[in-house]
C-alpha positions, 0 to 999 in steps of 0.5 A: 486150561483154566475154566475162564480160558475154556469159556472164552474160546469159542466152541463150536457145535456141528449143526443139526442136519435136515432135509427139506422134501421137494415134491419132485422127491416124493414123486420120485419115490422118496422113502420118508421112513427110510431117513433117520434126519427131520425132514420138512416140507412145505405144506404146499407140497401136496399140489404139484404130487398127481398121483396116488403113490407120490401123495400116499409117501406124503401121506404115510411120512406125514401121519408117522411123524416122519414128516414135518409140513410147515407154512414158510415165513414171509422173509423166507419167501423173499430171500428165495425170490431175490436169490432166484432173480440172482440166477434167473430162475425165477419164471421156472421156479413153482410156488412149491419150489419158492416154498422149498426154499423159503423152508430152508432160509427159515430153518438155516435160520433157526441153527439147522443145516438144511439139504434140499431133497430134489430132482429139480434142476432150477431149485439145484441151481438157486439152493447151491446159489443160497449156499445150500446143500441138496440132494438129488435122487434119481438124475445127476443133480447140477455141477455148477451154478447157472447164471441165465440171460432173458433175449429175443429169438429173432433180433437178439436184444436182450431184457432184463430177467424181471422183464414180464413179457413173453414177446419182443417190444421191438420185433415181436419175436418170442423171448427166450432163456439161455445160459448167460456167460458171465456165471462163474465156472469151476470156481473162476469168474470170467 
């Protein structure tokens, strides 16, 4: 083989894997020192992590180097949200867990191969949604992608996701979110 024949076929390299820390993690116990791969976290991690042991893994991750804590862009932010709207997740997604996401658009972006560390089940469903990897660490993580629908307990009308109220327009009845049935399901639209 030729070196112009070699130089024209594409190569390409295995992306570099990182792990992006939901606080859900860290209060789980997560061992920042124990993992060889970067890991991020967005810098609005810290609110959601009460107590002591949880924001002293933060702590101990971040002053070591294990940690890298990072504001997430803009753009970031906006594709979480759009990909949570896809699911419906959007009302039971934090700040934090738009942050999470938004860090791993912006580190996709810049050639990584990111794994959402969480316990989170929402933030399981928008990042497998996004086409993420994650990774669970005390409970089962989610089998299939979730697909919600926004509808009344009482007369069964249904709203849009987006719908921002928390009652009925036509009866008064609370809202509620269920499991939509058009989500796909082992890999078949129904």
């Amino acid at each position: 083989m030729n070196d112009a024949s070699f130089l024209r076929k594409k190569v390409k390299l295995p992306k570099e894997k990182v792990y992006v820390v939901d606080s859900s993690a860290f209060i789980g116990g997560y061992p920042p020192h124990l993992i060889k791969e970067k890991q991020y976290a967005p810098v609005t991690v810290e609110e959601e992590l009460k107590d002591q042991r949880s924001r002293s893994l933060l702590e101990v991750g971040v002053k070591s180097g294990d940690i890298i804590i990072r504001v997430p862009s803009d753009r970031g932010v906006r594709l979480a949200e759009e990909v949570a709207e896809k699911t419906g997740d959007i009302k039971t997604l934090s700040m934090v867990d738009k942050h999470v996401m938004a860090l791993a658009f912006d580190l996709a972006a810049e050639g990584y191969e990111p794994v959402i560390v969480t316990d989170d089940y929402a933030l399981q469903n928008v990042a497998r949604e996004a086409g993420f990897a994650f990774k669970p660490l005390m409970r089962d993580g989610i089998r299939n992608i979730v697909k919600w629908k926004l509808y009344c307990s009482s007369c069964r009308r249904s709203y849009p996701l987006s719908y921002t109220g928390e009652t009925c327009e036509v009866c008064g009845g609370k809202l509620k979110r269920a499991r939509s049935r058009r989500g796909k399901r082992h890999g078949f639209d129904r």
